[in-house]
C-alpha positions as CSV (number, residue, x, y, z in Angstrom):
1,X,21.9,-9.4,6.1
2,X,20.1,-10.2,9.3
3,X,16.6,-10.0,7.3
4,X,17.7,-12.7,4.5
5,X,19.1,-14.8,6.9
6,X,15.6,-14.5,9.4
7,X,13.6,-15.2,5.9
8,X,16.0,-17.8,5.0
9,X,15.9,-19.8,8.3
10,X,12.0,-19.3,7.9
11,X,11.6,-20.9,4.6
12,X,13.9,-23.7,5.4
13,X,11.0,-24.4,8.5
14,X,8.3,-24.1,6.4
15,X,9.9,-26.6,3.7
16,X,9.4,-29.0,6.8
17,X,5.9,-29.0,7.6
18,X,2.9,-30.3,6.9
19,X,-1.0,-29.3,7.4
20,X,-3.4,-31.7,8.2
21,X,-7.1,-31.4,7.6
22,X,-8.6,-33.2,10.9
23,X,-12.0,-34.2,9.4
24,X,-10.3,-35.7,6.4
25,X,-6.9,-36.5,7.4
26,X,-5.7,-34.7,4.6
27,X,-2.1,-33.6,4.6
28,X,-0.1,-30.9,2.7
29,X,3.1,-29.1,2.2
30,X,3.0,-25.9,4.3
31,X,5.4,-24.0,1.9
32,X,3.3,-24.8,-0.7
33,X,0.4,-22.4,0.3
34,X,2.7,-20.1,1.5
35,X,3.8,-19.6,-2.1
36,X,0.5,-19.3,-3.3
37,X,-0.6,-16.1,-1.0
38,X,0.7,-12.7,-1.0
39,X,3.8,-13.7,0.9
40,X,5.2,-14.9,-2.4
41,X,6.7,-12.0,-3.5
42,X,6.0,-12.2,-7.1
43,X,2.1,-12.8,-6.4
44,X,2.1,-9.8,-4.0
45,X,3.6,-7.7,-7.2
46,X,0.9,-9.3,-9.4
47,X,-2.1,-8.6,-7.1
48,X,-1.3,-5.0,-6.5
49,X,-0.7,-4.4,-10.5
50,X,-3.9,-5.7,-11.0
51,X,-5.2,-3.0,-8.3
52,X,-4.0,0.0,-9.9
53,X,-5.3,-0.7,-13.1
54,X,-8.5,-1.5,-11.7
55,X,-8.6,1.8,-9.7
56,X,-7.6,3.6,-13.3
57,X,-10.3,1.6,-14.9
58,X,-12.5,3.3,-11.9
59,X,-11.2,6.5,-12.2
60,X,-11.7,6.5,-16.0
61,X,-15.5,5.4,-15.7
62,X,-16.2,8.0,-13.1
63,X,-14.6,10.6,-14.9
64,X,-11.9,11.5,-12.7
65,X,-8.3,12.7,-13.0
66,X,-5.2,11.1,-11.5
67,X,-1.9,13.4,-10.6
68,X,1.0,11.7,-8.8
69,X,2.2,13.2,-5.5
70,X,5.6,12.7,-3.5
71,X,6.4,13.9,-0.1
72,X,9.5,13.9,1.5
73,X,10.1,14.6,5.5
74,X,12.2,17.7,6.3
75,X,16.0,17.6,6.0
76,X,16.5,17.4,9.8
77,X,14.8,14.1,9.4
78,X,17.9,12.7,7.0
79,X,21.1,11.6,8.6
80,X,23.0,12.4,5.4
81,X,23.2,14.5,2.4
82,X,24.0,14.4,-1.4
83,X,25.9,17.0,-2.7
84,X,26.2,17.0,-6.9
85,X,29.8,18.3,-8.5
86,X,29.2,18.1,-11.6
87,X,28.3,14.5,-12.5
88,X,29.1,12.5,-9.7
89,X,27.3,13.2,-6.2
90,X,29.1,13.0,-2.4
91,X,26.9,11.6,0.3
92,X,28.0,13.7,3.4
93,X,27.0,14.0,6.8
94,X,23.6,16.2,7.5
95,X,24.2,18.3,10.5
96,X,20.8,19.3,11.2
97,X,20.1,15.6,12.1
98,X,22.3,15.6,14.8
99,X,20.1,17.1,17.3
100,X,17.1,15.1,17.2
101,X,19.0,12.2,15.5
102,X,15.5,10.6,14.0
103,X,15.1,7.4,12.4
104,X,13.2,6.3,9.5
105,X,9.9,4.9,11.9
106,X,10.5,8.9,13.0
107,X,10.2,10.3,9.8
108,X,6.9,7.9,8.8
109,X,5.0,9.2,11.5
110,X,5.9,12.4,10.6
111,X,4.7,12.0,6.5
112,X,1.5,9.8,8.4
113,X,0.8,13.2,10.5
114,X,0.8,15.5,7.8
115,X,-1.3,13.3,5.5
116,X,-4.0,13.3,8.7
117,X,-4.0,17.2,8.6
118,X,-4.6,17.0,5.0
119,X,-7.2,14.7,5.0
120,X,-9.0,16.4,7.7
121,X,-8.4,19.5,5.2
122,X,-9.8,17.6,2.4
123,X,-13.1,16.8,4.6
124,X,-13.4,20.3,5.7
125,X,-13.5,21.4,1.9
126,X,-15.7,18.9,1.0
127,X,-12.8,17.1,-1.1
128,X,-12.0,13.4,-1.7
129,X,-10.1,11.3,-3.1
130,X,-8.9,7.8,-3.6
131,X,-6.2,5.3,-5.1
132,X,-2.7,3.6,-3.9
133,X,0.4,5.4,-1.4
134,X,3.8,3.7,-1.6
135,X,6.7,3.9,0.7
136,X,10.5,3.6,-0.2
137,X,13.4,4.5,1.4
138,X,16.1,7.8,0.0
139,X,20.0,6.5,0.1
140,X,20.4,7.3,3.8
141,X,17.0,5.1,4.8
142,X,14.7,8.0,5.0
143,X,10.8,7.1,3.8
144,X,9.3,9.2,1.6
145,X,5.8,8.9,0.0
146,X,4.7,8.1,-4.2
147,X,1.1,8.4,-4.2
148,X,-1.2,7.8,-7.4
149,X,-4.4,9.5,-6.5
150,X,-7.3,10.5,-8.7
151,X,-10.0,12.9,-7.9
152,X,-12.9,15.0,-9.5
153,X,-11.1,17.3,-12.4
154,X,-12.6,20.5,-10.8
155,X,-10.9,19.5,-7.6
156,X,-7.2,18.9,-8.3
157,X,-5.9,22.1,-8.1
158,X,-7.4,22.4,-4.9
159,X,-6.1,19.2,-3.8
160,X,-2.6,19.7,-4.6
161,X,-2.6,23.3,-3.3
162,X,-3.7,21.7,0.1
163,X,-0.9,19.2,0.2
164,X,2.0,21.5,-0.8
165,X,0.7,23.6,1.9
166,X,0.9,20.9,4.9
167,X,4.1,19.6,2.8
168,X,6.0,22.5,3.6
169,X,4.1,23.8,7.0
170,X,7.5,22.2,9.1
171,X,10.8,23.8,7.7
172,X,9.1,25.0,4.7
173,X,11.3,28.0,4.4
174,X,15.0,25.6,4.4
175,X,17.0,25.9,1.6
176,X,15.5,23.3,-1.2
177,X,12.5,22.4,0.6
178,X,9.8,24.1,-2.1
179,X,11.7,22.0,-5.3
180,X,12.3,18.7,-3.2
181,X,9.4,18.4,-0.6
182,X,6.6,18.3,-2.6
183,X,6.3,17.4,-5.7
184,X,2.7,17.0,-7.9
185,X,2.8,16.0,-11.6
186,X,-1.2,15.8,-13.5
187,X,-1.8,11.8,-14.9
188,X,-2.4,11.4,-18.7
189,X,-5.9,8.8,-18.7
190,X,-4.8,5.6,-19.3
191,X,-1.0,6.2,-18.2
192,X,-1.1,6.3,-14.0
193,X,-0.7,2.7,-14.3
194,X,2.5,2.4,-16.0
195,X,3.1,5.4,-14.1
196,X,3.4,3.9,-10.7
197,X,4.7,0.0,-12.2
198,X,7.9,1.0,-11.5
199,X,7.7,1.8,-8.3
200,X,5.5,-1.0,-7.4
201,X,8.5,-3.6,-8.7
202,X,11.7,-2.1,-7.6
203,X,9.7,-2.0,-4.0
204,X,9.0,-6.1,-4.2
205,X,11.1,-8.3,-6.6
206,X,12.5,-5.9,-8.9
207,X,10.5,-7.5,-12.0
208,X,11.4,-6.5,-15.6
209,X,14.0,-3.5,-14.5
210,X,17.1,-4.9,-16.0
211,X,19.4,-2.5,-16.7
212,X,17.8,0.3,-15.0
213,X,19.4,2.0,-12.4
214,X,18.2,4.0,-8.8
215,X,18.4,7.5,-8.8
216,X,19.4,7.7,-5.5
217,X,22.2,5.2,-5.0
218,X,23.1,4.6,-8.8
219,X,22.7,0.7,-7.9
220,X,20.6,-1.7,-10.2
221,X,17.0,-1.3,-9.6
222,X,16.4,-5.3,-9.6
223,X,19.0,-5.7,-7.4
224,X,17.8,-3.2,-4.5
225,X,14.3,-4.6,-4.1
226,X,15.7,-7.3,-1.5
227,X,17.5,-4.6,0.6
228,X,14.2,-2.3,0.1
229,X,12.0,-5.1,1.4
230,X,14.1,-5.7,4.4
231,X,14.2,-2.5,5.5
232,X,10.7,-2.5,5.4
233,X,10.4,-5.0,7.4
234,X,13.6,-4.0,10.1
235,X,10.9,-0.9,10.8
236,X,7.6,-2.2,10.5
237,X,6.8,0.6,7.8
238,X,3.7,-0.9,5.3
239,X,5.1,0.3,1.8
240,X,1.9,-0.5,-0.2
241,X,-1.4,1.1,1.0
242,X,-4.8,2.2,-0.3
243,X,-6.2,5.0,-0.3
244,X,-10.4,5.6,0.0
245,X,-11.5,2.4,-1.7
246,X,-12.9,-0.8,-0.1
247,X,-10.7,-2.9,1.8
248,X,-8.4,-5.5,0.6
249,X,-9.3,-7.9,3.3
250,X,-12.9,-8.2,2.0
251,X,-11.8,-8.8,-1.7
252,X,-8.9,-11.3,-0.6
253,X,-11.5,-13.4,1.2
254,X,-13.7,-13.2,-1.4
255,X,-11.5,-14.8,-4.0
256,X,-11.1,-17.5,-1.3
257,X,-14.7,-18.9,-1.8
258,X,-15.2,-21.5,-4.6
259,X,-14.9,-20.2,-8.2
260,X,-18.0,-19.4,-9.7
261,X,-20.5,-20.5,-7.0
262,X,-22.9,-17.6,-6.1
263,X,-23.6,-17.1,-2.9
264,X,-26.6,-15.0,-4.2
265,X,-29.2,-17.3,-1.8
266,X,-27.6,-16.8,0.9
267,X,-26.9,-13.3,1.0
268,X,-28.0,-11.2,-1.9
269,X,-27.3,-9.9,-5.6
270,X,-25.5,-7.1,-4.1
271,X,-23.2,-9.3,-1.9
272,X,-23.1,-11.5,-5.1
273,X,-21.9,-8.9,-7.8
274,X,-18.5,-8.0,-5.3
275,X,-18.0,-11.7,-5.1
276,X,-18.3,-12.2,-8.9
277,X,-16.2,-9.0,-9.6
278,X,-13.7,-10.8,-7.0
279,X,-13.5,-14.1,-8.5
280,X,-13.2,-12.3,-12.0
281,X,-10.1,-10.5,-10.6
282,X,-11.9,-7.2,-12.0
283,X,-10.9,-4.6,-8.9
284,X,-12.9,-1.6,-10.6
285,X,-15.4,-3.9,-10.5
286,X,-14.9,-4.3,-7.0
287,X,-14.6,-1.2,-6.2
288,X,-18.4,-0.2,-7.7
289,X,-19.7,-3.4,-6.4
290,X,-18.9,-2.5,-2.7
291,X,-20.6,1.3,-2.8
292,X,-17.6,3.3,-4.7
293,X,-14.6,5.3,-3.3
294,X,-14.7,7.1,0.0
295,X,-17.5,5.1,1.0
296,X,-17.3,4.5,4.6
297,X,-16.5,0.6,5.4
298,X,-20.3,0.4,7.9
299,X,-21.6,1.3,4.3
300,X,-20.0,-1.1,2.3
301,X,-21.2,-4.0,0.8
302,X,-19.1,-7.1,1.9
303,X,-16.4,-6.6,5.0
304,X,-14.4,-9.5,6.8
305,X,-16.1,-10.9,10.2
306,X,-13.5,-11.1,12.6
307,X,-14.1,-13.6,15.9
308,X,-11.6,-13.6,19.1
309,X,-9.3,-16.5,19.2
310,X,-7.7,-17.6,22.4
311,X,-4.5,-16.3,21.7
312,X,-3.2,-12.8,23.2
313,X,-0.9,-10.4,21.9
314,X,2.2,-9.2,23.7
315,X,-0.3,-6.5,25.6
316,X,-1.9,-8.9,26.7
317,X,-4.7,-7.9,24.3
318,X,-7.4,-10.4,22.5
319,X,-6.6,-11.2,18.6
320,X,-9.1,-11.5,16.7
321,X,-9.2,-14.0,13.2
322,X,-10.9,-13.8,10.3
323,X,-13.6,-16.3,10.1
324,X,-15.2,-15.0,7.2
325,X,-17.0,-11.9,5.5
326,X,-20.4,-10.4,6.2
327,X,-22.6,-8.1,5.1
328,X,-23.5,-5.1,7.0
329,X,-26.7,-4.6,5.6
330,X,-27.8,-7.6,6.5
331,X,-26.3,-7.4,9.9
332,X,-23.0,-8.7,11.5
333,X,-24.6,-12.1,12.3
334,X,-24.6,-13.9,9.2
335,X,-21.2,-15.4,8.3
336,X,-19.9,-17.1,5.7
C-alpha cells in the first residue's frame, strides 16, 4: 500500500512539470516521456517480449537448445509453509525460519551465490550459456528464480547436472528439497517464448491473464502483478535480467539515435549493423551484430560511454551518466 501510494504521489509530480530545451526554449510535459521509456509498465513488458523472441530467434540460428530452470532457496529461507489436505492448502508457520529469521533480500543473495558457483563451474568445464533470469516472489515473499537459457545441445545435460548439484549443495538432504529445489524442463524450438510470456506479464502488468489464477496464492494472476512489482521494489530485487548476451544499455541507446540515419561515417559498418538491427527492433540481430553470446563486453561492438557528473551518491561516491555509446575497437574516445 505504501508503494502505490509512493508511485501515486510521484506521478501526480511528474503530471506537473515541464522540460525545457535551453538552446531552443522548447518546453514539454515531463510525464509524457516518462510514459514513453521503460518506466511505463506496459512498454517495459513489450521491450522484454521482444527480447526473448529475439534470443529464441538466436538460439534457433545457432543451433542451440533452450531448457527452463527454477531454483528455489532452502526452506529455512521461507517464513511459512503450505501444507495440501486434499484440495485446499493451509499456509502455516515454518519453524526452521525462526532461527535465522531471513528475508527475501536474504534469500536473493543466497540464489545470486549459488548461480556464481555455477557459473564459475560452467567456465571451468568449458560450458556457456545465455538468455533471460526472472525473479518472483512464493506466497510468503520468498524469491525464487525462472530462467530461459539455451545452450549447445551436446551440453545440456551437463548444464543441468551442474545446477541441480549447487541447487541442492545447502539442505539438499531436507525433506522435499530434490522435487521442489530444482527443477529443469528441455524447450521445444520455437516454444521457449511462449514459455516464459507468462511469467514475464504476471511479473509487470498482468497483460492478457484474465481468468487465470496463481499457483501459489490462488489469486488472479492480473490482479497480483501490482503487489509483485512492489515488492520488487520494497527490496531492491531486479526481477528481469539477462543472461550472456550484450547489454541492454547499448541497444537502449541505440534506438535513441535518429531512425534510419547511419552512423556508418563516423564509426564503421560494424558499429552500423548493431545500430540498424537496434532501430529495426530485431534483438537476434542485435545480439550477432555486437560479437554473439558470452562475448565479453571489452569485445563487443557498441557499449554505452559513461562520463562523471557532479552529483555524489549517498557514499559519497562519483555517478557517472550516460553520455552516449562507443566503440571499443575504435577506442573509448569517440562519442556519440
Amino acid at each position: 500500500r505504501d508503494v502505490r501510494a509512493r508511485r501515486q504521489a510521484n506521478l501526480e509530480f511528474l503530471k506537473s512539470c515541464d522540460l525545457e530545451n535551453r538552446e531552443t526554449g522548447e518546453r514539454i510535459d515531463l510525464i509524457s516521456k516518462v510514459m514513453g521509456s521503460i518506466s511505463n509498465p506496459e512498454i517495459r513488458r513489450m521491450e522484454l517480449m521482444n527480447t526473448i523472441a529475439g534470443i529464441e530467434r538466436y538460439a534457433a540460428a545457432e543451433g542451440d537448445v533452450g531448457m527452463f530452470i527454477t531454483l528455489t532457496a532452502p526452506s529455512k529461507y521461507h517464513p511459512t509453509r503450505q501444507v495440501r489436505k486434499g484440495e485446499s492448502k493451509t499456509v502455516q508457520l515454518n519453524h526452521g525460519w525462526n532461527d535465522e529469521a531471513f528475508n527475501p533480500k536474504d534469500a536473493q543473495r543466497y540464489l545470486c551465490r549459488i548461480w556464481s558457483l555455477m557459473r564459475t563451474a560452467f567456465k571451468d568445464n568449458d560450458l556457456q550459456v545465455y538468455g533471460l533470469r526472472v525473479v518472483e516472489p512464493h506466497h510468503d515473499g520468498t524469491p525464487h528464480w525462472h530462467m530461459m537459457l539455451f545452450c549447445n545441445s551436446r551440453q545440456r545435460n551437463q548444464i543441468i547436472e551442474i545446477m541441480r548439484r549447487y541447487a541442492l549443495k545447502e539442505d539438499g538432504d531436507e525433506r522435499g528439497a530434490a522435487r521442489n529445489r530444482f527443477q529443469a524442463k528441455h524447450l521445444n524450438r520455437g516454444g521457449a517464448a511462449g514459455y516464459i510470456a507468462k511469467y514475464i506479464s504476471k511479473n509487470i502488468d498482468g497483460y492478457a491473464l484474465d481468468g487465470q489464477l496463481d499457483n501459489d496464492t490462488g489469486k488472479p494472476l492480473k490482479d497480483t502483478a501490482a503487489a509483485v512489482t512492489a515488492w520488487a521494489s520494497t527490496w531492491r530485487i531486479p526481477q528481469f535480467k539477462t543472461v550472456g548476451l550484450p547489454t541492454m544499455g547499448a541497444y537502449r541507446e541505440l534506438r535513441k539515435l535518429p531512425r534510419g540515419v547511419s552512423i556508418a561515417d563516423e564509426f564503421d559498418e560494424r558499429v552500423e549493423a548493431a545500430r540498424a538491427a537496434a532501430d529495426s527492433g530485431d534483438f537476434a540481430l542485435y545480439i550477432s551484430a555486437q560479437g554473439g553470446a558470452n562475448v565479453p563486453r571489452d569485445c563487443q561492438t557498441v557499449r554505452v560511454a559513461r562520463s562523471p557528473s557532479d552529483d555524489v551518491n549517498e557514499y559519497e561516491e562519483e555517478v557517472e551518466r550516460v553520455v552516449g555509446i562507443y566503440a571499443p575497437h575504435l577506442g573509448a574516445r569517440h562519442i556519440h
